[in-house]
N, C-alpha and C positions, 0 to 999 in steps of 0.2 A: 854386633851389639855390645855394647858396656853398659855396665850394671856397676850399683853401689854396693855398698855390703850386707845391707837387708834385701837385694833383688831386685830393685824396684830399675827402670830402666832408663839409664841416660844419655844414651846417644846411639842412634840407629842409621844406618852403610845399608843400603838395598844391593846385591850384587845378583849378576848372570848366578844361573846356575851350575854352570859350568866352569864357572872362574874361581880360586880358590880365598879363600879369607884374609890368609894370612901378609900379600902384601895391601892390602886396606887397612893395618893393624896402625902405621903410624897416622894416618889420618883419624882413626878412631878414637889415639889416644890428647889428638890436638887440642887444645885449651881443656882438659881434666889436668887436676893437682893429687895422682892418687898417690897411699903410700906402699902397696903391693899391686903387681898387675901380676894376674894370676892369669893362665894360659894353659892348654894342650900340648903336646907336640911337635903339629903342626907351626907353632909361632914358634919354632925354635931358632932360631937364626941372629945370627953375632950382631949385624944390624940392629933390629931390634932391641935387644940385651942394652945395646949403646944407647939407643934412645933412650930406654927404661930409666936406665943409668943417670943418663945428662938431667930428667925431671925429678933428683935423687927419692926413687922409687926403688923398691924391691923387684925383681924379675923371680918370680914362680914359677918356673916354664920346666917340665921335665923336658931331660933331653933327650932328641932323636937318638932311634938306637944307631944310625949310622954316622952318628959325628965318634969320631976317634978321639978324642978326650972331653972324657963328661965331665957338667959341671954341676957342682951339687946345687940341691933348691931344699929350702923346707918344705917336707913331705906333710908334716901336722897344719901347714897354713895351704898348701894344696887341694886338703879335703873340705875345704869349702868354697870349692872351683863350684860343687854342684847348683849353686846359686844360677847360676846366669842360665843352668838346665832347666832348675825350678822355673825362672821367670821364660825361656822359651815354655814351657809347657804352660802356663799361667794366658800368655797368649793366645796359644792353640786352643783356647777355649773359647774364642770366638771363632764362633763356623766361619765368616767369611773370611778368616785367614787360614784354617787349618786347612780350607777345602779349595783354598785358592780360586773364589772366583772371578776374581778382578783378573783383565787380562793385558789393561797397560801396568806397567811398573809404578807410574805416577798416583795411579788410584788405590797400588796393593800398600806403596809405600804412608799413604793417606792413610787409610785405616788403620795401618802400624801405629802413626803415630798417637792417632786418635785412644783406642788402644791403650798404647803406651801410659795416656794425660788417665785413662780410667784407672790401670793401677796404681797410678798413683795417686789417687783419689779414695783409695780402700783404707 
């Protein structure tokens, strides 16, 4: 999921649950003009970075502790990574998403977005 800077949500990747996020990340960030992309760990990858790069964006991504030469990031624009936390939990406040009852992907993704059109509606 991508988020703007007050939370609110704009563009939503349904993935396996057993699949990991991080290569979905350049799809995510397709047709967005943002000016920092702010990230975990996991999106830490030189690819990436490049992307980030080419849409002259900032990359915020602390780095993996096993890359052998870190790269700095600003840590003060970091701390408001918790955004995209906020707006999953903002979510999870609809029972039929937190409790997952849909059980094609088609319908969970439904409600997401639906969902999604209520917050930003508030």
């Amino acid at each position: 999921m991508a988020v703007d800077a007050l939370g609110r949500p704009l563009k939503l990747i349904l993935t396996p649950g057993q699949r990991g996020d991080a290569p979905l990340a350049p799809a995510l960030l397709e047709g967005l003009s943002p000016r920092r992309v702010l990230a975990d760990k996991a999106y830490d990858s030189n690819a990436l970075r490049r992307l980030i790069a080419s849409m002259d964006a900032e990359a915020v991504i602390p780095c993996n502790p096993t890359r052998k030469q870190p790269i700095p990031y600003d840590f003060e624009a970091y701390k408001v990574r918790n955004t995209i936390e906020r707006c999953f939990n903002k979510l999870k406040h609809f029972r039929r998403i937190a409790t997952r009852f849909d059980r094609r992907a088609i319908h969970f993704l439904s409600f997401l977005h639906l969902a999604a059109a209520m917050l930003w509606m508030r």
